[in-house]
DOZA-129183 format. One record per atom (N, C-alpha, C): x, y, z. Coordinates in steps of 0.02 Angstrom, whole numbers, plus 32768, in hexadecimal, padded with zeros to 4 digits. Each point is the difference from the previous one (the first is absolute). Layout:
BEGIN
XYZ
...
REM end
This chain:
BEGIN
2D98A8201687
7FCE7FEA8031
7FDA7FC47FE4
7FE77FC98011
7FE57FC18004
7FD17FEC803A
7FBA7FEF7FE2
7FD87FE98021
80117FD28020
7FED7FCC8032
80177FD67FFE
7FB17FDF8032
7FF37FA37FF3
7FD27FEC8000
80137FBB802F
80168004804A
80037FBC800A
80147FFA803B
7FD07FBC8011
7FDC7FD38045
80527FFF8036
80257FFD7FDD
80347FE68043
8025803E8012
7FF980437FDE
802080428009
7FC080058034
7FBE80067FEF
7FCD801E803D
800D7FDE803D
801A7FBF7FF4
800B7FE68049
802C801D8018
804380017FE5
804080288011
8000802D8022
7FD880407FDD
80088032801D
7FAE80198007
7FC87FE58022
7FD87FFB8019
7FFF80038051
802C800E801B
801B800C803F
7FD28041801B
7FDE7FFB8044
8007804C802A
8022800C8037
800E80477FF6
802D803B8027
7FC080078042
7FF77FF48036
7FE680268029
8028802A8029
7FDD80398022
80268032803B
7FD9801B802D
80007FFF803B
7FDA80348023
802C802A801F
7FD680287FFC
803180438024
7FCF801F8030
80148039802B
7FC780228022
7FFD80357FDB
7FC180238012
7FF680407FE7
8047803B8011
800B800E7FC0
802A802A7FE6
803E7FF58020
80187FB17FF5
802D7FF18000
805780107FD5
802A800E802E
803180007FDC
80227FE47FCE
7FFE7FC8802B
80007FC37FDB
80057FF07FBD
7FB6801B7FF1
7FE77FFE7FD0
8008801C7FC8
800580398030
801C80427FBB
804380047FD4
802C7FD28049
80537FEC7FDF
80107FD27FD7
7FA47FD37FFD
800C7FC27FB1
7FE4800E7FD5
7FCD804A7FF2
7FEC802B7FD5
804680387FE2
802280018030
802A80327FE9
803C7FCB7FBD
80037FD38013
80207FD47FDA
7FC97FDC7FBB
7FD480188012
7FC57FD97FBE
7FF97FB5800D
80017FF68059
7FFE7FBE7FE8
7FC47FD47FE4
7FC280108002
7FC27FF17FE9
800880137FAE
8014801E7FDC
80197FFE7FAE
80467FD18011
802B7FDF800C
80277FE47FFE
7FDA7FC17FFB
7FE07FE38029
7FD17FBD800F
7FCD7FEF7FC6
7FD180517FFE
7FDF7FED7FB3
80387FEF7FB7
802F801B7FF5
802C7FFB7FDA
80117FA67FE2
80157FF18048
801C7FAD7FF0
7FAF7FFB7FFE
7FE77FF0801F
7FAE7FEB7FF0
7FE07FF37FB2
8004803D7FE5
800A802D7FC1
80167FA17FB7
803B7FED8029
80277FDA7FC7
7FCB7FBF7FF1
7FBA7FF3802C
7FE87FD57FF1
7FC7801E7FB9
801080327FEF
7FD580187FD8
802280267FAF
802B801C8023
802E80327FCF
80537FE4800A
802480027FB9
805980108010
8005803E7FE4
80258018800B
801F80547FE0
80437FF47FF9
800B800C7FC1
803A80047FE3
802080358022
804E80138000
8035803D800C
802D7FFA7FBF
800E80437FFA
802480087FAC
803F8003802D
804B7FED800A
80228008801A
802580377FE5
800080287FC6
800F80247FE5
7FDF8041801F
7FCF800F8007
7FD88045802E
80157FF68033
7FF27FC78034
80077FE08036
8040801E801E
80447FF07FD1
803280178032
800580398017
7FE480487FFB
802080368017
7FBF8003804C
7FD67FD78000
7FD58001803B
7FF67FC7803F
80377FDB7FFB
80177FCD802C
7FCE7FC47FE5
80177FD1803D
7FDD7FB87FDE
7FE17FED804B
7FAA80007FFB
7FDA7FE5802C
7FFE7FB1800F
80177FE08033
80057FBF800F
7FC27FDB7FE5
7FFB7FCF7FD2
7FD77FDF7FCA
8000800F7FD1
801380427FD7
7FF480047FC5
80037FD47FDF
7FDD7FF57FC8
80137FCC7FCA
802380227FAD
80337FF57FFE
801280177FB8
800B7FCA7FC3
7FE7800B7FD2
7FFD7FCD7FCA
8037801E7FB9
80227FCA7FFB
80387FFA7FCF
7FD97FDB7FC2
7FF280047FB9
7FCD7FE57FC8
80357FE87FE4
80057FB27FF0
80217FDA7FCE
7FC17FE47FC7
80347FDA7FCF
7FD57FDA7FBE
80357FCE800B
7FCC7FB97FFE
80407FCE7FEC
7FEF7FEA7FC4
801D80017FCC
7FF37FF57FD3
802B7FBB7FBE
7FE17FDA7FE4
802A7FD87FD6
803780107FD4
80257FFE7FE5
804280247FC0
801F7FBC7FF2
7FEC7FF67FCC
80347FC27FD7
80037FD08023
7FDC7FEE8037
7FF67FBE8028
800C800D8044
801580388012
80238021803C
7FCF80298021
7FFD7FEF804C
7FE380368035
803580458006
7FDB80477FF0
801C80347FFE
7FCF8024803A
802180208024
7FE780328024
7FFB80337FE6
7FD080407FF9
8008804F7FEE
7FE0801D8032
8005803C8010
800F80348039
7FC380347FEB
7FC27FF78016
7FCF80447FC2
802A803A801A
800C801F8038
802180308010
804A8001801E
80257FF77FDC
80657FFE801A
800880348023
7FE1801D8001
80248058801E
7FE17FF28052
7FCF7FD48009
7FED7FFD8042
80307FC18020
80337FEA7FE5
801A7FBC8008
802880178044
80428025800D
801380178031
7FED800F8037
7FC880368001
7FD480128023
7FD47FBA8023
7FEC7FE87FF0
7FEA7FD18019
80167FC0802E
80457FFA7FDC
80167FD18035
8033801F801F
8016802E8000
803F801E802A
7FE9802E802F
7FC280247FF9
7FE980378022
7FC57FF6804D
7FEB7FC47FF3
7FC27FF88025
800E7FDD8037
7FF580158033
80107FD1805E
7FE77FD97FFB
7FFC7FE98036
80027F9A8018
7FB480077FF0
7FD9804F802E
7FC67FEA8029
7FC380097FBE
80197FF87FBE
7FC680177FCC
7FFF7FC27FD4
7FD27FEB7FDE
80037FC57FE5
7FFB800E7FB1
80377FDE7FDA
8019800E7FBA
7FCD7FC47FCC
7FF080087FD2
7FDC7FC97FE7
802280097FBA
802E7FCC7FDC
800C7FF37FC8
7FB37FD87FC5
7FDD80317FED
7FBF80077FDE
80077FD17FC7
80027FB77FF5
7FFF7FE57FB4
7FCC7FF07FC8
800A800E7FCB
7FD87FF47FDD
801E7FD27FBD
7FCF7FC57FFB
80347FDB7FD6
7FBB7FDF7FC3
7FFB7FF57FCE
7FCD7FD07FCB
80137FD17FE5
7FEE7FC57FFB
80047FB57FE4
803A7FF9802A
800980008046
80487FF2801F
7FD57FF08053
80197FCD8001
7FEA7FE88051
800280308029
7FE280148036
80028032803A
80427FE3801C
80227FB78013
80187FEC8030
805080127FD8
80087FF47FB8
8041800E7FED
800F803C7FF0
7FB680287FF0
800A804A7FE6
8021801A8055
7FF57FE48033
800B80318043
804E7FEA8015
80017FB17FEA
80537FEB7FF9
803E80217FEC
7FCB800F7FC1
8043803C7FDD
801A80308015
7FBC80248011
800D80448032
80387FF1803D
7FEA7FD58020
80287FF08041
805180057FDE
80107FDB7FD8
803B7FE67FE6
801A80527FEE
7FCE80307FCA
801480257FE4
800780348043
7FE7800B8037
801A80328037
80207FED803F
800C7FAD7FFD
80027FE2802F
804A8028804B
803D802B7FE3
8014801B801A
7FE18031802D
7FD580257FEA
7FCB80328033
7FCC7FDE8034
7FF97FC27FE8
7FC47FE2804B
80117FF4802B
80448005802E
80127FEB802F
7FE8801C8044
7FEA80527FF3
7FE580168024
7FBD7FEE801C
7FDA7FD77FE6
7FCA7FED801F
7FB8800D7FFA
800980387FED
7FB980308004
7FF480107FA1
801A7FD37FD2
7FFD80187FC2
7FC87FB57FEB
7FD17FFC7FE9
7FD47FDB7FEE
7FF17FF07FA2
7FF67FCA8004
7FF17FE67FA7
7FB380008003
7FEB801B7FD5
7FB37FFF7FF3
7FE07FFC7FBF
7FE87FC17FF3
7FE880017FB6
7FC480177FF6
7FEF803D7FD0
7FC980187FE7
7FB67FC98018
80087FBB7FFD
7FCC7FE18001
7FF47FEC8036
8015800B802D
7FEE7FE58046
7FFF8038803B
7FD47FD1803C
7FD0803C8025
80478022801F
7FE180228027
804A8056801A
7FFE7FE48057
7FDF7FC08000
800880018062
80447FF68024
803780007FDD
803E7FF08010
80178036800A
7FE680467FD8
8028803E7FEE
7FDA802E8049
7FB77FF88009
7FDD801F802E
80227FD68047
80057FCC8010
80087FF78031
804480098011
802E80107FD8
805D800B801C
7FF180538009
7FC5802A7FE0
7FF980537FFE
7FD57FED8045
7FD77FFA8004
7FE97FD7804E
802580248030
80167FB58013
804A7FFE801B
80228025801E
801F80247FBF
801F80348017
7FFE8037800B
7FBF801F7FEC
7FC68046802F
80067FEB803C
7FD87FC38015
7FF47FE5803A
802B80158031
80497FD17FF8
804E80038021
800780478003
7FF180327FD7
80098050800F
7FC480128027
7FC17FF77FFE
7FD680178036
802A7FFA804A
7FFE7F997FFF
80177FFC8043
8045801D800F
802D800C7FE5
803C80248011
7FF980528012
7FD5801C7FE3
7FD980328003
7FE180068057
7FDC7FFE7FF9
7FCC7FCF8053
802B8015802A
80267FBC800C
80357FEB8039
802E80548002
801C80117FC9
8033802B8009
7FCA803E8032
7FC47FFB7FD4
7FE280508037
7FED7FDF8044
7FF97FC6800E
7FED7FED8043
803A80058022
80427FF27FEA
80367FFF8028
802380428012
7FDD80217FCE
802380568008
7FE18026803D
7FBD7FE3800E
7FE580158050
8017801C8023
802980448012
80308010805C
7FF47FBC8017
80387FF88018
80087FDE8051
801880398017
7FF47FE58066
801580208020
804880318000
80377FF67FEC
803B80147FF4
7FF880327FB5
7FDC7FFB7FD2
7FEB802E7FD1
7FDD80258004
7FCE8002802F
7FD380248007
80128030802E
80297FF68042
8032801E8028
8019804B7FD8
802C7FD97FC4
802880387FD1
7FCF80297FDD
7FC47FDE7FDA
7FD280287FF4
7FDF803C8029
7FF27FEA8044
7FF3803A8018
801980328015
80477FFC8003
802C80108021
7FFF804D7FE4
801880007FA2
7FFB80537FE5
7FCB801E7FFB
7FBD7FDB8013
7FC9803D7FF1
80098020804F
801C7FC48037
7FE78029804C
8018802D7FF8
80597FE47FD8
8042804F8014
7FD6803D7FE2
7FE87FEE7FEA
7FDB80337FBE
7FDE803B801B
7FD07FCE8022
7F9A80197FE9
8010801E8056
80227FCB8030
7FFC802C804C
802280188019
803680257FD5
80468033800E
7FBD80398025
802B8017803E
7FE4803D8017
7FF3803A7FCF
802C80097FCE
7FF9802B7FC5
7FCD7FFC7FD7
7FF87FC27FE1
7FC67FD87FC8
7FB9802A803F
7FFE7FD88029
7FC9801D8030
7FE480498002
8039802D8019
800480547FFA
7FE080077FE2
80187FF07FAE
7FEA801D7FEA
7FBE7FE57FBA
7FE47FD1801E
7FB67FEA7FEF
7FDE80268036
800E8006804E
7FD68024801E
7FEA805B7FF4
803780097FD4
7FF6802E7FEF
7FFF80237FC1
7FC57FC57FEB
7FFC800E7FB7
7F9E7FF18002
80037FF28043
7FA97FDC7FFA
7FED80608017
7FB97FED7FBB
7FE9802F800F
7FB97FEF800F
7FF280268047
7FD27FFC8037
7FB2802F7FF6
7FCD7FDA800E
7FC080248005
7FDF7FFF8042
7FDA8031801C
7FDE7FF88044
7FCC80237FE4
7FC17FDB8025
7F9F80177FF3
801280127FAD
80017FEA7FDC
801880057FB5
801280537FF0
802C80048018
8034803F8016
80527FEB7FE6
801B80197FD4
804E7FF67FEA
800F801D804A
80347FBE801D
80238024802D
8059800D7FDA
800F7FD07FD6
8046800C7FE0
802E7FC9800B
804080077FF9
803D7FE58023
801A80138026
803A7FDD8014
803880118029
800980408008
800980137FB4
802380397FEC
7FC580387FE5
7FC97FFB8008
7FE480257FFD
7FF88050802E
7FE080327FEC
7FEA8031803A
7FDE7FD58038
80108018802F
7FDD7FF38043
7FA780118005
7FE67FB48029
7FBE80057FD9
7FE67FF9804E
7FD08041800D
7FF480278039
7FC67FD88010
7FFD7FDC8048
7FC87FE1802C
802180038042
7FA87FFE8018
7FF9802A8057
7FF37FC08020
7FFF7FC77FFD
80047FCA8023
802A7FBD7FFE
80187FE18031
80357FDF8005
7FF57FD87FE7
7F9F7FDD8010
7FED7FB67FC5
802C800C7FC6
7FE980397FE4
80107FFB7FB4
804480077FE1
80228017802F
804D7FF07FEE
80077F9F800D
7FEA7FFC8038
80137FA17FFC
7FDD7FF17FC8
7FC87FFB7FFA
7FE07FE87FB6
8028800B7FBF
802780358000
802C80107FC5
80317FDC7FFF
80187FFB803E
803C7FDB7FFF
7FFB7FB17FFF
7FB87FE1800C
80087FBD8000
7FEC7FE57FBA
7FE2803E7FDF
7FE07FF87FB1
805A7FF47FDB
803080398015
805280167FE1
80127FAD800D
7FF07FE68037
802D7FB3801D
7FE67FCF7FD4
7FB97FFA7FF1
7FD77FCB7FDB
7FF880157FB4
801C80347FE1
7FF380097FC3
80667FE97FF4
802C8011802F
804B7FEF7FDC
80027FAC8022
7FE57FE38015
7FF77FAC800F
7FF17FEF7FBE
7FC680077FED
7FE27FE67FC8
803780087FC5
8024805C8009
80107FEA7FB2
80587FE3800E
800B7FDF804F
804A7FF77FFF
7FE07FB47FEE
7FBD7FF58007
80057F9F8003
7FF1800E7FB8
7FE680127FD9
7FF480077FC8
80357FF07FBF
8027802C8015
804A80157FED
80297FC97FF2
800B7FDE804A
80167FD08020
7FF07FAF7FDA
7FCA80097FF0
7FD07FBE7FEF
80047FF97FB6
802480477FE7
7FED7FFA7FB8
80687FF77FED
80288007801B
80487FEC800D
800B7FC67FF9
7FD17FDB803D
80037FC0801C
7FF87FCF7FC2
7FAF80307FE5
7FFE7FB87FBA
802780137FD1
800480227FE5
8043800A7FC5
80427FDD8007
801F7FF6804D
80347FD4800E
7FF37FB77FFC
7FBF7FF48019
7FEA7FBA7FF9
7FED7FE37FB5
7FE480397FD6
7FFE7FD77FC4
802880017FC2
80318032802C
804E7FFF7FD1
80287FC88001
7FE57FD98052
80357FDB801B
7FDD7FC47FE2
7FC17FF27FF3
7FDF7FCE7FE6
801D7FF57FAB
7FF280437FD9
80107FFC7FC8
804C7FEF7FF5
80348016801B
80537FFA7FF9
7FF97FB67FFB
7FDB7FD88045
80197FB77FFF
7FE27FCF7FD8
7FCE80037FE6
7FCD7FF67FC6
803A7FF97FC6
8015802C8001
803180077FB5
802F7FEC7FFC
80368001803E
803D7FF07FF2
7FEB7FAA8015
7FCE7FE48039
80107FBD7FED
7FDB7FDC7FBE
7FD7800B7FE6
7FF87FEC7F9F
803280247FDE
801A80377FF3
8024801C7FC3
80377FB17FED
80067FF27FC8
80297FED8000
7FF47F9A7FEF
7FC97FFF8030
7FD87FB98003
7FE27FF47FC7
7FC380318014
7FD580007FBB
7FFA80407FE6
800280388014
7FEA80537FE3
7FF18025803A
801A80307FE6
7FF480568028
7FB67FF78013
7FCD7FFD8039
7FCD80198007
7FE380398007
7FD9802B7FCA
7FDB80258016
7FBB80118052
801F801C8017
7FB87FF8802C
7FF98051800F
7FB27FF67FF5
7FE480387FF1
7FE6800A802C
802D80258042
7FCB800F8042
7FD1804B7FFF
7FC57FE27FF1
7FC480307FEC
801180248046
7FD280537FDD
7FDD80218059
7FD17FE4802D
7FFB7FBD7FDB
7FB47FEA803D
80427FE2802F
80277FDD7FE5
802E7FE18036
801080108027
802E804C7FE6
8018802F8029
7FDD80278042
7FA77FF67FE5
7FE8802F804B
7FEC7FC68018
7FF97FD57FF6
7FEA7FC88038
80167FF0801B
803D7FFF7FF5
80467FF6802C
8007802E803B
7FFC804C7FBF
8007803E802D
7FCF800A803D
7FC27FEF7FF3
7FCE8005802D
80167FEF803B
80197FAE7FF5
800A7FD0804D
802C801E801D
803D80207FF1
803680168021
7FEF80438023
7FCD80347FE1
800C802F800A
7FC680138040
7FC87FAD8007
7FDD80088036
801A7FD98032
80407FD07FE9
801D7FF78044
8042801C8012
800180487FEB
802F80298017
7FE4802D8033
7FC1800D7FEA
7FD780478013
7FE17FCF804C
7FF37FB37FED
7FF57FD4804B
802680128035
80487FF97FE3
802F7FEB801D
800A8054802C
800780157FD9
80108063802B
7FD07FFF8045
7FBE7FE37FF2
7FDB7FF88038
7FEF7FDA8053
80257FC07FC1
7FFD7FB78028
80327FD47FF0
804880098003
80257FE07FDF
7FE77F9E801A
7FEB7FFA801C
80097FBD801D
7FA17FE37FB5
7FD880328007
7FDD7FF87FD1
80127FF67FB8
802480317FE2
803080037FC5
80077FCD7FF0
803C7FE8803E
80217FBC7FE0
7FD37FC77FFA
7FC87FFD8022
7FC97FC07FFA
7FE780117FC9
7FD580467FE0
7FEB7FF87FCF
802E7FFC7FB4
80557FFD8015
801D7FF27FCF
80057FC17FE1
7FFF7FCC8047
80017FBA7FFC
7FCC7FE67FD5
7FC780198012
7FC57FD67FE4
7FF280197FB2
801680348008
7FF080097FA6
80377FD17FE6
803B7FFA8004
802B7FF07FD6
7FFC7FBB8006
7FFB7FE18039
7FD47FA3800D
7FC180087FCF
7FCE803C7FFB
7FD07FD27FE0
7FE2801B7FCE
803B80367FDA
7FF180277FCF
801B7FE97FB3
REM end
């Protein structure tokens, strides 16, 4: 890790992120679920701090797009001759054979009574087969690191936005969302699924257990109170079929979010984690499951209050 102290990095990455969202936006929660606000401080981060990666620990836990890994040479004089030495050989492989496009490699030099410009010559000459790839950098001990922060920059950045785009594009459309709904309906409104939630709700009258379905027969002398029972039996298995229903619905939707998230980065830049918290999940759940319980009532309502959340949520 290295401090780091300078005017044209703060400009660099002196940049702001704004967002608005509405209250308890989805939205929002789906660029929390990805960290994207620690992703943004992160590159931010390089106008202040670099952090080394040991590529040696590093490999058994994948490689985060920017890393920076540092390779330590000596250039040193011998009998009139520029010699390269290696402080650590055992990291030599590892380093240039192991690490993707999207992480940035820094060949670390350190050289005394030897020019910066020929001590970094040598190097070039002495690895010059491995730089072709692009992303492998010469860095002499004596000079500032804004070359090394801004290619690690870069390429966080290029993974945020690849990041972004992939969850904006994973959205249902109409034709996905179709299929999405399709197994919770077969599901959740089989005459069977129904049966037998209605007869699993268990019923109270004047705070009196009246039972279930299947309960003993629960003795009253007026007809009100059989309708009252029965419209309590209709409005207590609504609730828990939209319930049910709503909680199907988002699990398909943010399976279907997460699948496409992944398979279009895997491969680009890295596997994304996204960590869809429970706040996601009921906020989601909420909207669906009050415009299901709309919809049982008012289907023509339903579908309006489906529109406007998802326009302006």
């Amino acid at each position: 890790m290295m401090d780091i102290n300078s005017e044209a990095l703060n400009k660099c990455f002196g940049f702001q992120v704004t967002t608005t969202f509405s209250n308890d936006s989805f939205a929002e929660k789906l660029l929390n679920g990805i960290d994207f606000e620690d992703k943004v401080a992160d590159i931010k981060s390089l106008s202040r701090i670099l952090v080394f990666k040991n590529p040696i620990s590093d490999v058994l836990y994948g490689k985060e797009p920017g890393s920076v890994f540092r390779f330590d040479v000596d250039v040193v004089c011998e009998s009139g001759n520029l010699k390269v030495i290696e402080r650590i050989s055992s990291n030599r492989n590892q380093f240039f054979f192991s690490d993707p496009l999207t992480t940035t490699r820094v060949i670390w030099v350190y050289s005394k009574s030897i020019q910066v410009i020929e001590a970094k010559l040598k190097v070039f000459k002495e690895y010059e087969p491995y730089l072709s790839s692009g992303n492998i950098l010469i860095h002499h001990d004596f000079e500032d690191c804004d070359e090394i922060c801004k290619t690690s920059g870069a390429q966080k950045l290029l993974s945020v936005h690849e990041t972004v785009t992939s969850l904006k594009n994973s959205i249902p459309d109409d034709i996905s969302l179709e299929n999405i709904l399709k197994k919770p309906a077969e599901k959740i409104l089989s005459s069977r699924y129904i049966r037998d939630i209605c007869y699993e709700v268990d019923l109270m009258h004047d705070n009196k257990r009246v039972g279930t379905v299947n309960s003993p027969s629960y003795v009253c002398y007026y007809s009100g109170t059989v309708k009252s029972i029965k419209k309590d039996l209709v409005k207590e298995t609504v609730e828990k079929i939209s319930e049910d229903l709503g909680s199907e619905i988002c699990k398909e939707i943010l399976e279907h979010i997460k699948a496409k998230v992944q398979v279009s980065i895997e491969g680009d830049l890295y596997k994304v984690q996204i960590n869809i918290s429970d706040d996601v999940f009921a906020t989601l759940k909420t909207v669906i499951v009050a415009t299901v319980i709309i919809y049982f009532t008012n289907p023509l309502l339903g579908i309006l209050y489906a529109l406007i959340d998802i326009f302006y949520t």
